[in-house]
N, C-alpha and C positions, 0 to 999 in steps of 0.2 A: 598409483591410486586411481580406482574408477570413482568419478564421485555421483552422487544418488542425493546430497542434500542441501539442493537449494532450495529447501523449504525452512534451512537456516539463513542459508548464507550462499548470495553468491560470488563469483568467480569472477574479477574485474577481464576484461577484456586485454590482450598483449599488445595490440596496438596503441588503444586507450591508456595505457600505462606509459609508453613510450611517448603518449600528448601530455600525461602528468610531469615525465620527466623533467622534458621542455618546459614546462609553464613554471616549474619550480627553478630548474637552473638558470631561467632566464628572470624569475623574479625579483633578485637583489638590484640588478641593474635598469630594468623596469619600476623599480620603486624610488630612486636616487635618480631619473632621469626626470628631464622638465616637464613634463607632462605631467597630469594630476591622475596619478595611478588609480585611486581609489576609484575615479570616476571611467577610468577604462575597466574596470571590474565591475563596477554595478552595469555597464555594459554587457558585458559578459552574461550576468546573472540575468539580463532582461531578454538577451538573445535566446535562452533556453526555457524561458517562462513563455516563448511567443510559438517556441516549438514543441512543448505541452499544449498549448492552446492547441495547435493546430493537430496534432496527434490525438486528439478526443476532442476535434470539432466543436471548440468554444471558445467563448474570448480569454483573451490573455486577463481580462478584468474580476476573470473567474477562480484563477489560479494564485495560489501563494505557496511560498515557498517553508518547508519546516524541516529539523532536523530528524527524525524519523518519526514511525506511525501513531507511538505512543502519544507526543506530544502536541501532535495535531490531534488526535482524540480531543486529550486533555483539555485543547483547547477552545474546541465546538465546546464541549461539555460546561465549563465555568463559562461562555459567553452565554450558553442558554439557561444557565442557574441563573445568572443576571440580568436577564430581559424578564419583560412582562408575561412568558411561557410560562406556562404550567407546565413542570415536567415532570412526566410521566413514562417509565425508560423500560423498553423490552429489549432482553436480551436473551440468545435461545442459551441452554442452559451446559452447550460445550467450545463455549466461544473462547479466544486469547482473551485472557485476565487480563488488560488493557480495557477491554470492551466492557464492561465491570468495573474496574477498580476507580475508571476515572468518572463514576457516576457516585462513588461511594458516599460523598456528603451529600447527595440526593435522599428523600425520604421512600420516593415511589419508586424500585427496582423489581421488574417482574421477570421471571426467570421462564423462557419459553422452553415446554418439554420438548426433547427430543426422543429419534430413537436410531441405535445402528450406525449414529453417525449421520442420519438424513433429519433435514430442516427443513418439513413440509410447508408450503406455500399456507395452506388452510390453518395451521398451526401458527404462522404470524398473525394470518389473518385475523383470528379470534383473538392475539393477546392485545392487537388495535383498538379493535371493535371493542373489547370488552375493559382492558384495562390499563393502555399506553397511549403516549401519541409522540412518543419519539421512538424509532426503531435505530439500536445502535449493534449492529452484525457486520463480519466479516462475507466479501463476496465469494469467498473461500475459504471452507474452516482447516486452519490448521492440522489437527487432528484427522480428520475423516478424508481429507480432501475434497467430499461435497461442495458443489458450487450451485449455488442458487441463484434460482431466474423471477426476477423482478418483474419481469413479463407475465409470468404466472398468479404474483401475488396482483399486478394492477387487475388481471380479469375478475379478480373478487373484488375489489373494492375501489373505489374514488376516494383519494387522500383526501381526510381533512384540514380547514388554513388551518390549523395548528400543529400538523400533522408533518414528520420533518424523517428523513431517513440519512443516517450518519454512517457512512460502506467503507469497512475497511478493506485493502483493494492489496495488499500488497503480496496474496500468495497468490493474486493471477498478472498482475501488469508487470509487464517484460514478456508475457506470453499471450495472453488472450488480452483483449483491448475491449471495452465496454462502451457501451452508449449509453453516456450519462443521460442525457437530454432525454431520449426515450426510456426509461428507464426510469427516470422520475426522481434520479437522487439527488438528495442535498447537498450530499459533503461527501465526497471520495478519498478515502486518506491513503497515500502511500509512502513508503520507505521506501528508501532507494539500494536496500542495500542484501535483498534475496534475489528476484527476477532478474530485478533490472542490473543485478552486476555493479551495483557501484555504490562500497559500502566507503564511501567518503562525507558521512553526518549530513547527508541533505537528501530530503524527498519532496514530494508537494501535495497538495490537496487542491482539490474543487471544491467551492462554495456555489451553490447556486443562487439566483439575483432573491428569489423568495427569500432565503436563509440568510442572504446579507442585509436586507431591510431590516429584520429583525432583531439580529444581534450586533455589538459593537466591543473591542478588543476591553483589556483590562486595562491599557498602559499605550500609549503614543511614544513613538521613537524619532529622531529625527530625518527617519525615509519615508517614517509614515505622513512625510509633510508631501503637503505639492512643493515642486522644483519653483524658488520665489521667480518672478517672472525677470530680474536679472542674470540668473544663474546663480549656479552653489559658490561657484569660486569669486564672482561680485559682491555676493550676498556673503559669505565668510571675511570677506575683506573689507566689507563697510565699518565703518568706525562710528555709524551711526546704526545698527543693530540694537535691540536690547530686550533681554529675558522679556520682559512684559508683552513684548510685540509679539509672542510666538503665538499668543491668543488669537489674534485673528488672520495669522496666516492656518491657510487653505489647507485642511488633513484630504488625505487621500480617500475616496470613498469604494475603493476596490476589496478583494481580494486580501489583498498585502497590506492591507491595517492590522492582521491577524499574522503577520512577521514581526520578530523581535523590532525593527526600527534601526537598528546598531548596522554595525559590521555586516557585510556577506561573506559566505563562502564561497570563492569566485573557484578557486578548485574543486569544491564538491559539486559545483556549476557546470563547469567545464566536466567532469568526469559523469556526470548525469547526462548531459548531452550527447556525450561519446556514447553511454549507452544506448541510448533512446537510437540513435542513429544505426546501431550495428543489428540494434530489435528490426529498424524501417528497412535497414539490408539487406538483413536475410529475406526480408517479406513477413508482415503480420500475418496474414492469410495463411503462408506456409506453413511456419512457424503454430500455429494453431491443429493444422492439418498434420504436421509432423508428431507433433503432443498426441493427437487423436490415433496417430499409425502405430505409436509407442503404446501406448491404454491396450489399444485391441492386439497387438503380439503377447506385450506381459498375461495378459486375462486369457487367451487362447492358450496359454501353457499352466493355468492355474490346476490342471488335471495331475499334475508331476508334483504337487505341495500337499502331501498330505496332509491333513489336519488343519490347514492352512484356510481362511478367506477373505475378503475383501472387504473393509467397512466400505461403507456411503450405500448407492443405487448403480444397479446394471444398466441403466436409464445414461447413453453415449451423451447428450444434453447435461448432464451434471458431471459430467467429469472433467478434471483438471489437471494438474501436471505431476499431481500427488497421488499415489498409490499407498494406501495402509493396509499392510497383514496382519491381521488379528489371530491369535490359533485358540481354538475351541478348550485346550488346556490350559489357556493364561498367559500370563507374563512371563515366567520362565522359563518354562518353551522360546518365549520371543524374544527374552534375553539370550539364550542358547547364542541362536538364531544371529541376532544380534553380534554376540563378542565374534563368532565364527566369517563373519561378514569381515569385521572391521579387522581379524587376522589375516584376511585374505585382500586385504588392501580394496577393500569396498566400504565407502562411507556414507551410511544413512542414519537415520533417529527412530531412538525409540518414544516414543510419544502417548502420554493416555492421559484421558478428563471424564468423570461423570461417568464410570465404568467401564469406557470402553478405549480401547487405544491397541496400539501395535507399531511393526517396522513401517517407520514413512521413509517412501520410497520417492526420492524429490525428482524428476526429470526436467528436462530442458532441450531447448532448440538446439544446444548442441551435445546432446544426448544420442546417439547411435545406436543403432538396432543391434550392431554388432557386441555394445557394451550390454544391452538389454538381455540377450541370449544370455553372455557370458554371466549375469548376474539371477538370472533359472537356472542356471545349470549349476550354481555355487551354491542354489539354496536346496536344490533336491539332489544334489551329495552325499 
């Protein structure tokens, strides 16, 4: 099987699998041993939060932890229903139904036209100016594989304070790496479980210190507390504890108020890490460079597809690790196309929203130019 789709799903790493092994066969006797396991896990979970921090150059105070992308939507979205915000929600109009659905009890949903599969800079611009003040988009659309540059949109305009941008991030991180900070985003939300190879129920999000001022969780857990200044394992074994006093013990003012509070996933922890680390391995840079060598091979043989062409922009700046063919005759053509693919042990998606769609074509860092050929020459057969 050549694969083509991690723009579903990625491919845990073999190494990475072999640290899951261990951490599993070794966790019965780690848990029944004297030490207080749970708190060697939230260990764990904090070690990986400080290497996101540092992997998009901000503080670990910025960072929290969620089980995939939906959820952390969801979650910006009810914190800013409940604050003093007015909200007023653009989303462009071939976004993941996540980007949408979790604004659905909102009354203001404005739907930014698109076209081709391109989400023009001027085109957010005016649905701000005119009729939003939250922008909630992916930093790469699904569908088109378009990737928009935030850079583009700050030259038109100066965010207003009320003004708050919510990026769903997860059909580019594992491959292209952003600058939040520059860039001006609120909320980065990702899943860990296309790019980044590691579909083990954990991904994370950026909040930025603007966007934490304002909003506050639905519910406190008890990690949303400060560690009491005795410790956990003092402070669980006092006998002078009591429900009432939780009042004015100290909540956390990070990031990670906006985590469950309960339990962690020290495995989806640990196996997020592993990726993140096999991403810094290869080289981000490469890695990026490699995606860009992959784009212009596939598109210099687009002359051998007949009928065949590209959603998004020919514009190398908007491209991302997603390739969509649309054919001029429709869907069925692309279904053809499609079943023909996936008998030939090549696995990609078919994909459409809003009229437009086609074969997505997912690539990745370890994506071969040699698979890439071989996957031209399967479709102009």
């Amino acid at each position: 099987m050549v694969y083509f789709d991690y723009g579903s799903l990625g491919i845990p790493d073999k190494e990475a699998l072999k640290e899951a092994e261990v951490f599993l066969t070794q966790l019965p006797m780690n848990i029944i041993s004297e030490k207080d396991y749970t708190l060697e896990m939230v260990t764990l979970v904090e070690k990986t939060r400080e290497q996101i921090a540092d992997l998009y150059n901000v503080s670990a105070d910025n960072i929290a932890f969620i089980s995939n992308t939906t959820e952390g939507l969801g979650t910006i979205a009810s914190a800013l229903r409940d604050s003093e915000i007015d909200v007023e929600v653009g989303v462009p109009d071939i976004e993941f139904m996540s980007s949408a659905l979790v604004w659905d009890r909102s009354d203001g949903i404005h739907y930014c036209q698109t076209r081709d599969g391109i989400i023009s800079a001027n085109t957010i611009n005016n649905c701000l100016s005119r009729d939003a003040n939250i922008l909630c988009m992916s930093a790469v659309q699904e569908v088109s594989g378009y990737r928009f540059s935030f850079q583009d949109l700050l030259k038109l305009r100066d965010k207003k304070s009320n003004e708050f941008w919510i990026i769903d991030g997860i059909q580019e991180a594992g491959v292209f790496r952003r600058d939040l900070k520059n860039d001006q985003i609120d909320a980065y939300i990702v899943g860990g479980h296309k790019l980044l190879n590691s579909p083990f129920g954990l991904g994370f999000m950026y909040i930025s210190d603007r966007l934490l001022k304002q909003i506050c969780p639905a519910y406190y857990g008890y990690f949303n507390l400060k560690e009491p200044k005795v410790g956990w394992v003092n402070y669980l074994e006092s006998r002078t504890r009591k429900l009432v006093d939780l009042t004015d013990m100290s909540r956390r003012n990070d990031a990670s108020i906006f985590e469950s509070g309960g339990m962690i996933n020290a495995l989806g922890a640990l196996m997020l890490s592993k990726s993140i680390a096999c991403w810094q391995n290869f080289g981000i840079d490469v890695a990026i460079e490699h995606i860009m060598k992959l784009q212009k091979l596939f598109r210099s043989r687009m002359y051998l597809m007949e009928g065949y062409e590209i959603l998004g922009s020919d514009s190398p700046n908007t491209w991302s690790s997603i390739i969509t063919l649309t054919n001029k005759d429709g869907i069925d053509k692309e279904r053809q196309l499609f079943n023909k693919l996936s008998e030939n042990d090549m696995k990609v998606s078919l994909r459409s929203i809003n009229g437009i769609g086609g074969i997505r074509i997912g690539f990745h860092y370890r994506t071969t130019e040699t698979e890439v050929e071989q996957l031209v020459e399967m479709i102009n057969g």
